[in-house]
N, CA, C and O atoms as a Tripos MOL2 file, in Angstrom:
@<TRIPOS>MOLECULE
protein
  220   219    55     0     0
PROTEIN
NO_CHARGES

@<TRIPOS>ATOM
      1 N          -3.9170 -182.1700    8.7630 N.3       1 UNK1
      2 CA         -4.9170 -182.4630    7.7450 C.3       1 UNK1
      3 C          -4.2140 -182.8150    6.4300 C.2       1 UNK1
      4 O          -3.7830 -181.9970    5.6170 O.2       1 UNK1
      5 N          -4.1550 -184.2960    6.3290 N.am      2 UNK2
      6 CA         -3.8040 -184.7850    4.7260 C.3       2 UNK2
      7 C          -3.9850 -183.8260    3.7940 C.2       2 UNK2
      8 O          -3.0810 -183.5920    2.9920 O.2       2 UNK2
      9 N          -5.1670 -183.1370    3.7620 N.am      3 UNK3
     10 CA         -6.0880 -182.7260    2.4380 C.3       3 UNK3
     11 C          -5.1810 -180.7420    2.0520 C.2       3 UNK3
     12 O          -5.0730 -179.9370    1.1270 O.2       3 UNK3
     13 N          -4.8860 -180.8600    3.1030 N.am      4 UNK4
     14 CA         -3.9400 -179.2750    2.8390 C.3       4 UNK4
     15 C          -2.5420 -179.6260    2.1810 C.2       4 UNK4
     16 O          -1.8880 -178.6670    1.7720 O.2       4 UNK4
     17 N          -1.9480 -181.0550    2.0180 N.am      5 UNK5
     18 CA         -0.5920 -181.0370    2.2280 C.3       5 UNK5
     19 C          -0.7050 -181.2900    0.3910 C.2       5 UNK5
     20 O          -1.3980 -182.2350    0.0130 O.2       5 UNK5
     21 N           0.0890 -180.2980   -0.7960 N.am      6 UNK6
     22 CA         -0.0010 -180.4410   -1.9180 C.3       6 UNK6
     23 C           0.7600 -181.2280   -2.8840 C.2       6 UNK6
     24 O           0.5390 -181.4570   -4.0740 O.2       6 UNK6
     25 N           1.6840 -181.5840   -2.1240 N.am      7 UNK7
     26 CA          2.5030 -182.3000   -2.5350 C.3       7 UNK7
     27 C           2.2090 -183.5320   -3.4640 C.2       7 UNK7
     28 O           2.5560 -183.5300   -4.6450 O.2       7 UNK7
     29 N           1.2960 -184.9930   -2.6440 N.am      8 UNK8
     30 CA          1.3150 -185.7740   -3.7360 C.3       8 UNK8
     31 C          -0.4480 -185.8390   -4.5420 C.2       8 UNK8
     32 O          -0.9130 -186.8170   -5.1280 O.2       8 UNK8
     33 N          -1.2110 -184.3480   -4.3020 N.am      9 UNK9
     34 CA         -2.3370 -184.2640   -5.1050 C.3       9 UNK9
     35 C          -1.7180 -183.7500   -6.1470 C.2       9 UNK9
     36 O          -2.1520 -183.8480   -7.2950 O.2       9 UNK9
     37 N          -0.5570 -183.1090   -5.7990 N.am     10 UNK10
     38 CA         -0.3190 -182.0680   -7.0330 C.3      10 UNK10
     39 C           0.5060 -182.8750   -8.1600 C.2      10 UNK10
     40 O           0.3960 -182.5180   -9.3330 O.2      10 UNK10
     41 N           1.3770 -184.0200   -7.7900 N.am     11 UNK11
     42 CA          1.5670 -185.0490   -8.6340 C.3      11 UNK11
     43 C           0.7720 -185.9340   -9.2150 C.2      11 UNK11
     44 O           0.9960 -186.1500  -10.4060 O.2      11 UNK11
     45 N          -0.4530 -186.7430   -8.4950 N.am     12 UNK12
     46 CA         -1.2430 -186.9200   -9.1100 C.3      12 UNK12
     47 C          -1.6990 -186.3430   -9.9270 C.2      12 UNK12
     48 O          -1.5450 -186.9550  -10.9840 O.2      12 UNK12
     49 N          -2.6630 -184.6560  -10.1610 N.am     13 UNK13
     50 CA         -2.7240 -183.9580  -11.0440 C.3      13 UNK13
     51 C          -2.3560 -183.7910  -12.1980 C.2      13 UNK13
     52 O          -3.0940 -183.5850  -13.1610 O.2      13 UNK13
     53 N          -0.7940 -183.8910  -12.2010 N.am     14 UNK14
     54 CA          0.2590 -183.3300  -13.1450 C.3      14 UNK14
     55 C           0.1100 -184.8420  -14.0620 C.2      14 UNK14
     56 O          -0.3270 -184.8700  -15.2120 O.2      14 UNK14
     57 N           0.5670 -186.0600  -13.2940 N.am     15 UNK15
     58 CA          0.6450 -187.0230  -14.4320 C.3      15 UNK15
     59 C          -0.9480 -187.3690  -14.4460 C.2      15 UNK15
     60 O          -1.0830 -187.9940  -15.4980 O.2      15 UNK15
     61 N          -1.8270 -187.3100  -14.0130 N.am     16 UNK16
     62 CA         -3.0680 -187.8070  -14.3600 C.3      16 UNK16
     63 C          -3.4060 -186.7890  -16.0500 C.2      16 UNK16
     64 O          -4.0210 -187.3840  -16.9340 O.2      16 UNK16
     65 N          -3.0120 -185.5350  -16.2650 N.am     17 UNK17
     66 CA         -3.0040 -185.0960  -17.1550 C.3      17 UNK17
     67 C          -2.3360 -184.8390  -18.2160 C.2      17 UNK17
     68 O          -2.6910 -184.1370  -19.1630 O.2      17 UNK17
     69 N          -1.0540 -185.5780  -18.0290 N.am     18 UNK18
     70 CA         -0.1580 -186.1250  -18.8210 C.3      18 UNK18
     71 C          -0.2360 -187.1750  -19.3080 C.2      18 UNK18
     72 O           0.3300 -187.3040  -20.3940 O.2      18 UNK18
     73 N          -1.1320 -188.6430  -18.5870 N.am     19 UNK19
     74 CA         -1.3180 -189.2920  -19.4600 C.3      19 UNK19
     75 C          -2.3830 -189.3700  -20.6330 C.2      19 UNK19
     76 O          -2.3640 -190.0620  -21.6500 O.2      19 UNK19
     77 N          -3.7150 -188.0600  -19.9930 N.am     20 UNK20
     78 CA         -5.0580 -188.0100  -20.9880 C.3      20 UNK20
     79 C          -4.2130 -187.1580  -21.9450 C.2      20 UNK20
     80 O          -4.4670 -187.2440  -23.1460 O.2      20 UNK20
     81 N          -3.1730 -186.2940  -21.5020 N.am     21 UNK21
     82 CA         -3.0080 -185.1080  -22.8930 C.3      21 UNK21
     83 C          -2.1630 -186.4850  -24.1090 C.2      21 UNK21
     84 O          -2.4700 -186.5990  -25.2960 O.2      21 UNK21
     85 N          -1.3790 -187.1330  -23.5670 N.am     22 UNK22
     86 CA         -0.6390 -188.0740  -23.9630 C.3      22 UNK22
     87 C          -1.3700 -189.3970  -24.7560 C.2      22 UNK22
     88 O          -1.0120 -189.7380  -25.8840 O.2      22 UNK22
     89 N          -2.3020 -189.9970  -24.0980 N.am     23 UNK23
     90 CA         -3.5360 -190.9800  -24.9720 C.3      23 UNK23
     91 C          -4.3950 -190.7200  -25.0800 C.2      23 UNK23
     92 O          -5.2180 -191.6290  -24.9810 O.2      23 UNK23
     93 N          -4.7830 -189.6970  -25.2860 N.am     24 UNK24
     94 CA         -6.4100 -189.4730  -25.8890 C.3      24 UNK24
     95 C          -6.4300 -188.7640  -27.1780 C.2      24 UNK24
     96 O          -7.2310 -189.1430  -28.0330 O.2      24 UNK24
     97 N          -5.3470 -187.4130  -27.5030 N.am     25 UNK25
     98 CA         -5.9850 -187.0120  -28.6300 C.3      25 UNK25
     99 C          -5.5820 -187.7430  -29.7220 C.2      25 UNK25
    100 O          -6.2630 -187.5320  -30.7260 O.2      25 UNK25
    101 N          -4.3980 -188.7940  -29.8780 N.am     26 UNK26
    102 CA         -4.5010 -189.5100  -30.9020 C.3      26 UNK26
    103 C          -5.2780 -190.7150  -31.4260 C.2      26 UNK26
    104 O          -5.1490 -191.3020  -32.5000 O.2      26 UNK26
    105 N          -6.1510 -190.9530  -30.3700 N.am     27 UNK27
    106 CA         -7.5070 -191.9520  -30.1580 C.3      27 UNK27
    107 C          -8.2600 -191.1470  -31.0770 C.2      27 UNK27
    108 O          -8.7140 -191.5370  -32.1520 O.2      27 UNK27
    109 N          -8.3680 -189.9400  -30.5600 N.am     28 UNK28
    110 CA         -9.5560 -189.3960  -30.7890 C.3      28 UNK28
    111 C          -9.3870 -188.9970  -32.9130 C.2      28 UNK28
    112 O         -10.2010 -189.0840  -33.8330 O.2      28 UNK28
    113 N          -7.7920 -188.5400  -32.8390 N.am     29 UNK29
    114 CA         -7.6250 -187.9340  -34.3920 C.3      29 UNK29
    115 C          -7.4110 -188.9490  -35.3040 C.2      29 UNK29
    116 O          -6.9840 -188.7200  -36.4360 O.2      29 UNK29
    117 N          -7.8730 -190.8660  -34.5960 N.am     30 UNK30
    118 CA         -7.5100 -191.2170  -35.4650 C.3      30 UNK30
    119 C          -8.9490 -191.6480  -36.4400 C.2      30 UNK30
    120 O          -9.0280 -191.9390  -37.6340 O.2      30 UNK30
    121 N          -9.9620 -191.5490  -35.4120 N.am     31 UNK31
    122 CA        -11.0740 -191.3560  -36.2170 C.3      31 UNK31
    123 C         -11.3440 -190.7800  -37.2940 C.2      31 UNK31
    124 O         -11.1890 -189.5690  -37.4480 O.2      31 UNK31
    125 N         -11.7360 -191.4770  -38.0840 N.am     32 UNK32
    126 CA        -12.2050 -191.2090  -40.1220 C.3      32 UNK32
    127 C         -13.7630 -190.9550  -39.8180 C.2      32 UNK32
    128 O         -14.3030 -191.6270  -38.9400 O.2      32 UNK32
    129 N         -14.6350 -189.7990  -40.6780 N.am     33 UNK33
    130 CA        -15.8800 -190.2910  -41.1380 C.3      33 UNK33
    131 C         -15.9620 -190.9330  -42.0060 C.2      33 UNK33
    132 O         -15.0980 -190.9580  -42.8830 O.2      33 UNK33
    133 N         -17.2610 -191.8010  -42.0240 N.am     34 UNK34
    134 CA        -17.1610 -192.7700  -43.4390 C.3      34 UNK34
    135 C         -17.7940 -192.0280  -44.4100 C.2      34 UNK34
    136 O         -17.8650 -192.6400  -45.4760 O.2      34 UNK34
    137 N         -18.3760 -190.7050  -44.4240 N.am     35 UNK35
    138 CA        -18.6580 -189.9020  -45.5290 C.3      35 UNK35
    139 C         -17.8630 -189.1330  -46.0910 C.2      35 UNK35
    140 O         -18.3230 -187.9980  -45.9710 O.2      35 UNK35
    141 N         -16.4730 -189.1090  -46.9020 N.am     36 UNK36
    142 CA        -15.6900 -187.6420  -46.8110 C.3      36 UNK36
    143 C         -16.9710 -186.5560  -47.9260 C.2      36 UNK36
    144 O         -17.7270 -186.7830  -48.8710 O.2      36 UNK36
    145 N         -16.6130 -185.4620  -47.1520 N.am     37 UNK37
    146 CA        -17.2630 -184.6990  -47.8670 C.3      37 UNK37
    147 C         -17.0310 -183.7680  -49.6350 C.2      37 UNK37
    148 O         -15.9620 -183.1610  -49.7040 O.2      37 UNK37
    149 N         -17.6440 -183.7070  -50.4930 N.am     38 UNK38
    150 CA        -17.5060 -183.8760  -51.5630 C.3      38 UNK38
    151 C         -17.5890 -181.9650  -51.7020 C.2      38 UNK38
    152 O         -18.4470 -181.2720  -51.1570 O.2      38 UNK38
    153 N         -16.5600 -181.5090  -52.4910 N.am     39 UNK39
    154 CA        -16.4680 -180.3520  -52.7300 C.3      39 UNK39
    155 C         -17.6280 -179.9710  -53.8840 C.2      39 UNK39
    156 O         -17.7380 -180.5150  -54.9830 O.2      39 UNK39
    157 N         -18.6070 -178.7090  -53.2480 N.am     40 UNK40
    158 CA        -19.5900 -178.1150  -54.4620 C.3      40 UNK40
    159 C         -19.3280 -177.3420  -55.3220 C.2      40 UNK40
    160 O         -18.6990 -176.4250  -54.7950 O.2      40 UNK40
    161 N         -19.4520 -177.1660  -56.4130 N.am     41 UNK41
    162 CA        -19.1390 -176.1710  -57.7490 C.3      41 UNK41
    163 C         -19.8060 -175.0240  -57.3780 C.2      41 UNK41
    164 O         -20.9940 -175.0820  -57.0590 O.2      41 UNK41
    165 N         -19.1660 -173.9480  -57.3800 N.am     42 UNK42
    166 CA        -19.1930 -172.4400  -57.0960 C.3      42 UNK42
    167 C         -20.1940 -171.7380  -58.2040 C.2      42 UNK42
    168 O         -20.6000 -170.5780  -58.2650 O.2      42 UNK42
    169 N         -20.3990 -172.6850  -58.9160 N.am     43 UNK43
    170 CA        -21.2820 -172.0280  -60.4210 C.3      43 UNK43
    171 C         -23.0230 -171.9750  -59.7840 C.2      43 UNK43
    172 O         -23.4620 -173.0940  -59.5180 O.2      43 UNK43
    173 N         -23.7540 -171.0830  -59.5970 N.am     44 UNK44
    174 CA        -24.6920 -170.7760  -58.7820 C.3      44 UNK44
    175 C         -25.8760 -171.5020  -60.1390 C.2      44 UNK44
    176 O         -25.9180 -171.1490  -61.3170 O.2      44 UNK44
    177 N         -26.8230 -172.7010  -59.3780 N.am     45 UNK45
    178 CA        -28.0220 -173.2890  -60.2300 C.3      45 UNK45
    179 C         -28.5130 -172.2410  -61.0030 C.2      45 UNK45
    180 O         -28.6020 -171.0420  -60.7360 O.2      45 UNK45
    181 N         -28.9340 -173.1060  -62.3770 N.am     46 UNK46
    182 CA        -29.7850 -172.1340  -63.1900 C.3      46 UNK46
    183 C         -31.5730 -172.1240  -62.4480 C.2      46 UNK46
    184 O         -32.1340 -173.1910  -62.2010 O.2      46 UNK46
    185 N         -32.1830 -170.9050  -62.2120 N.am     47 UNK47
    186 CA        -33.4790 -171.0860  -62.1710 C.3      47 UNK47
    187 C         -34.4590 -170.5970  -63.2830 C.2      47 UNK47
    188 O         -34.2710 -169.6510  -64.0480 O.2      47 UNK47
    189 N         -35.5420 -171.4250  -63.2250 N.am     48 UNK48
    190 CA        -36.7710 -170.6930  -64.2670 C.3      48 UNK48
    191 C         -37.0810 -169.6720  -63.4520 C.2      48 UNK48
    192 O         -36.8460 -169.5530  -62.2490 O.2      48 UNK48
    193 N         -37.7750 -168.7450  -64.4000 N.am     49 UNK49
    194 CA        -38.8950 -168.1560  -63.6690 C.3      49 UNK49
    195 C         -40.1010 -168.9390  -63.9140 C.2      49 UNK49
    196 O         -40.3600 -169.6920  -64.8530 O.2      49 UNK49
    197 N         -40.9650 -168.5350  -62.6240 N.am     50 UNK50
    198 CA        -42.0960 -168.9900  -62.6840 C.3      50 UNK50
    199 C         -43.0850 -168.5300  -63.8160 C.2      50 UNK50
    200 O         -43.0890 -167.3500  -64.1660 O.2      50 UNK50
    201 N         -43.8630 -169.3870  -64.3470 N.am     51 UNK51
    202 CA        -44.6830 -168.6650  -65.4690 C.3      51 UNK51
    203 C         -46.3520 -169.1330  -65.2500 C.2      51 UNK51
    204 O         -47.1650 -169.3410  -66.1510 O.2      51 UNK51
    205 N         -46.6230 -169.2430  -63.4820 N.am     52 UNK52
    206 CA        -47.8810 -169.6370  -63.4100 C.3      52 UNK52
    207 C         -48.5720 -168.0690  -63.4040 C.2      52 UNK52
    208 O         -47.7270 -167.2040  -63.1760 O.2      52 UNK52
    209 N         -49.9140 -167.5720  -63.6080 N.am     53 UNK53
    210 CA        -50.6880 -166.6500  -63.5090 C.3      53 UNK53
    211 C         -50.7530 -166.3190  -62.3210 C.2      53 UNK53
    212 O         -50.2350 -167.0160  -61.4490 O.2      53 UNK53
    213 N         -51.1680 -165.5980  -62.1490 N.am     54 UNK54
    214 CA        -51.4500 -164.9800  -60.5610 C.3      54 UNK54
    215 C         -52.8060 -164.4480  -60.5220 C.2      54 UNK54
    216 O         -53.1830 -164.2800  -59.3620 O.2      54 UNK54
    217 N         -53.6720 -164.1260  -61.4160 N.am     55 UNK55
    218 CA        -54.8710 -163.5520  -61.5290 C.3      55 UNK55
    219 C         -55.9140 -164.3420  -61.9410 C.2      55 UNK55
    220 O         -57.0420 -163.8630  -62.0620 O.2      55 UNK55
@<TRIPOS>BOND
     1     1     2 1
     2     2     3 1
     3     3     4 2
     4     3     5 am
     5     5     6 1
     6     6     7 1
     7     7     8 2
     8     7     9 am
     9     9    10 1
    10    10    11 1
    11    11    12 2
    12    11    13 am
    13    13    14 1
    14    14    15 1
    15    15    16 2
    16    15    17 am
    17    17    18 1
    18    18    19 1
    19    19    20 2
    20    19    21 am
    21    21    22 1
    22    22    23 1
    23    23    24 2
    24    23    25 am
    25    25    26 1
    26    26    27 1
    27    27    28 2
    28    27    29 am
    29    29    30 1
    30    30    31 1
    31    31    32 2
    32    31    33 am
    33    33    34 1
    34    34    35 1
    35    35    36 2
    36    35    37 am
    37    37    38 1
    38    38    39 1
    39    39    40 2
    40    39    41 am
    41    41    42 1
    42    42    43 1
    43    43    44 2
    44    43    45 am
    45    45    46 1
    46    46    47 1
    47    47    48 2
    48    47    49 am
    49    49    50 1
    50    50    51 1
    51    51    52 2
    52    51    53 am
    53    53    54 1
    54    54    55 1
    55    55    56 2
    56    55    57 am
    57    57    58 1
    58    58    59 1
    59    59    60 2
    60    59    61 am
    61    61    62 1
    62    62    63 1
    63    63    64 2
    64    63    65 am
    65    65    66 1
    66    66    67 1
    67    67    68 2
    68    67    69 am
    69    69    70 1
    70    70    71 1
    71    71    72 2
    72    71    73 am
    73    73    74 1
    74    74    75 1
    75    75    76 2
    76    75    77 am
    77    77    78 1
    78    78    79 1
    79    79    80 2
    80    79    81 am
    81    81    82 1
    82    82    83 1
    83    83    84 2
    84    83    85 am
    85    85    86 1
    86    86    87 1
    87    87    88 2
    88    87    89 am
    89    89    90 1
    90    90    91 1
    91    91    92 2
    92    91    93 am
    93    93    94 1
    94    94    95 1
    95    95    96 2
    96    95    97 am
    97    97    98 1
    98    98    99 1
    99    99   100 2
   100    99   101 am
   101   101   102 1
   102   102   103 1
   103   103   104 2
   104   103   105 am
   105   105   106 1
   106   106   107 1
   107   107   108 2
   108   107   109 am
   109   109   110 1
   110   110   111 1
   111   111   112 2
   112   111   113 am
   113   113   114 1
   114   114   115 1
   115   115   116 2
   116   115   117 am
   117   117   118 1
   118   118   119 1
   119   119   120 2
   120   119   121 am
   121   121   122 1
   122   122   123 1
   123   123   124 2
   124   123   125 am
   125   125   126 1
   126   126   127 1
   127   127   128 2
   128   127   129 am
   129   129   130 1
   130   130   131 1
   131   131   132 2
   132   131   133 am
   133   133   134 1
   134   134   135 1
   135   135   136 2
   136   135   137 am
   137   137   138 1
   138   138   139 1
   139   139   140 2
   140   139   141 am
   141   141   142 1
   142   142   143 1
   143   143   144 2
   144   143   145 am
   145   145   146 1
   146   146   147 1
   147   147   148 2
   148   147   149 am
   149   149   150 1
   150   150   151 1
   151   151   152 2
   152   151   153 am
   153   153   154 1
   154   154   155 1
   155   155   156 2
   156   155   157 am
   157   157   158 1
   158   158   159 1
   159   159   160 2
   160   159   161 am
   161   161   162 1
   162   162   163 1
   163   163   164 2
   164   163   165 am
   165   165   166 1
   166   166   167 1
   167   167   168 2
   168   167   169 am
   169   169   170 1
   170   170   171 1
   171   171   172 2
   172   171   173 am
   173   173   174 1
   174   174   175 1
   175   175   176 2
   176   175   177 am
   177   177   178 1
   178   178   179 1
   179   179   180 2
   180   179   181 am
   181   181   182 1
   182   182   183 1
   183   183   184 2
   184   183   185 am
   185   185   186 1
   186   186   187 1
   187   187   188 2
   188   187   189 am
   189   189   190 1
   190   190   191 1
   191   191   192 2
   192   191   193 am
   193   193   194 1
   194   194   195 1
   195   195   196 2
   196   195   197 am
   197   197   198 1
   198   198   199 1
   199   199   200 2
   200   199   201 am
   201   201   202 1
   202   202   203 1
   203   203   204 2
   204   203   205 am
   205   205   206 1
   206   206   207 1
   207   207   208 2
   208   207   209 am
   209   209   210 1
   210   210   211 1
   211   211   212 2
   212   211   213 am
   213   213   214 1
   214   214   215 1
   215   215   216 2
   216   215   217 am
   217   217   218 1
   218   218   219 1
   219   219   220 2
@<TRIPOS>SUBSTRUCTURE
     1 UNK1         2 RESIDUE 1 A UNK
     2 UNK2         6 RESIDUE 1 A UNK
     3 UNK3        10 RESIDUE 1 A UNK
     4 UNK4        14 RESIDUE 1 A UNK
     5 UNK5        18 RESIDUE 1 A UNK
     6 UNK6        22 RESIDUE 1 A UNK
     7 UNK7        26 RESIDUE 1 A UNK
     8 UNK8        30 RESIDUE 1 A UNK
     9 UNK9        34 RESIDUE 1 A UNK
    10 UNK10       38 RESIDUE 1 A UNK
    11 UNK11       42 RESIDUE 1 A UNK
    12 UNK12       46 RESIDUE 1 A UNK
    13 UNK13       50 RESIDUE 1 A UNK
    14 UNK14       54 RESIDUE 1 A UNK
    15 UNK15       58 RESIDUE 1 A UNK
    16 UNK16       62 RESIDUE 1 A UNK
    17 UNK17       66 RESIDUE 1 A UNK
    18 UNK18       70 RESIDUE 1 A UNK
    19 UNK19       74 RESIDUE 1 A UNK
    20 UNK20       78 RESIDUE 1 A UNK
    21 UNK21       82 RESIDUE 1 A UNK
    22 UNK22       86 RESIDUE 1 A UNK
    23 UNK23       90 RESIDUE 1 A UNK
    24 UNK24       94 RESIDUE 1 A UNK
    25 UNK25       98 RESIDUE 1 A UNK
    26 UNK26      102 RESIDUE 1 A UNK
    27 UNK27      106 RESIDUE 1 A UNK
    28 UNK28      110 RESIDUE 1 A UNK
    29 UNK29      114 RESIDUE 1 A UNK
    30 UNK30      118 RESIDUE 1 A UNK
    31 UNK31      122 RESIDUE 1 A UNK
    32 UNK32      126 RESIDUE 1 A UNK
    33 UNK33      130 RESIDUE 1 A UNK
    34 UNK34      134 RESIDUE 1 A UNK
    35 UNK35      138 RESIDUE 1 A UNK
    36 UNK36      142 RESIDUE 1 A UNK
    37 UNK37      146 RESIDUE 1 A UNK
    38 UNK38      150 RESIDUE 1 A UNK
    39 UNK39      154 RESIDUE 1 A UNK
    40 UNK40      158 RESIDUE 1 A UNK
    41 UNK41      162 RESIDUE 1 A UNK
    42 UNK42      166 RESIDUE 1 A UNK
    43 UNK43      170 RESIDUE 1 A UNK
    44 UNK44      174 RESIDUE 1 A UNK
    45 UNK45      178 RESIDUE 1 A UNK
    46 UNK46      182 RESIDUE 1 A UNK
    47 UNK47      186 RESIDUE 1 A UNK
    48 UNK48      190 RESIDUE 1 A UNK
    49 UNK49      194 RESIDUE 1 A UNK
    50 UNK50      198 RESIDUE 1 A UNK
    51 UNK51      202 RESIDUE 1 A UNK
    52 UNK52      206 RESIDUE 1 A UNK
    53 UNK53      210 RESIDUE 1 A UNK
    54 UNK54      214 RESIDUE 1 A UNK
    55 UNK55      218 RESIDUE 1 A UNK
């Protein structure tokens, strides 16, 4: 039975995942968003109080 013998699945395996570890994540890191995100000021909004009636 071909399917027991490990030899050339287990090479396949090995470089089939050597070439995704090898071309993909720099595909992937070379992606930019086109929004960079803008750092918020730590200074917490001023609020009113409300000054409608309640009664």
């Amino acid at each position: 039975m071909p399917q027991l013998n490990p030899a050339p699945w287990f090479a396949i395996l090995v470089f089939s995942w050597l070439i995704f570890l090898t071309v993909v994540p720099p595909k992937v890191l070379a992606h930019t968003f086109p929004n960079e995100p803008t750092l918020q000021s730590t200074k917490k909004p001023e609020t009113d109080p409300w000054t409608w009636p309640w009664h």
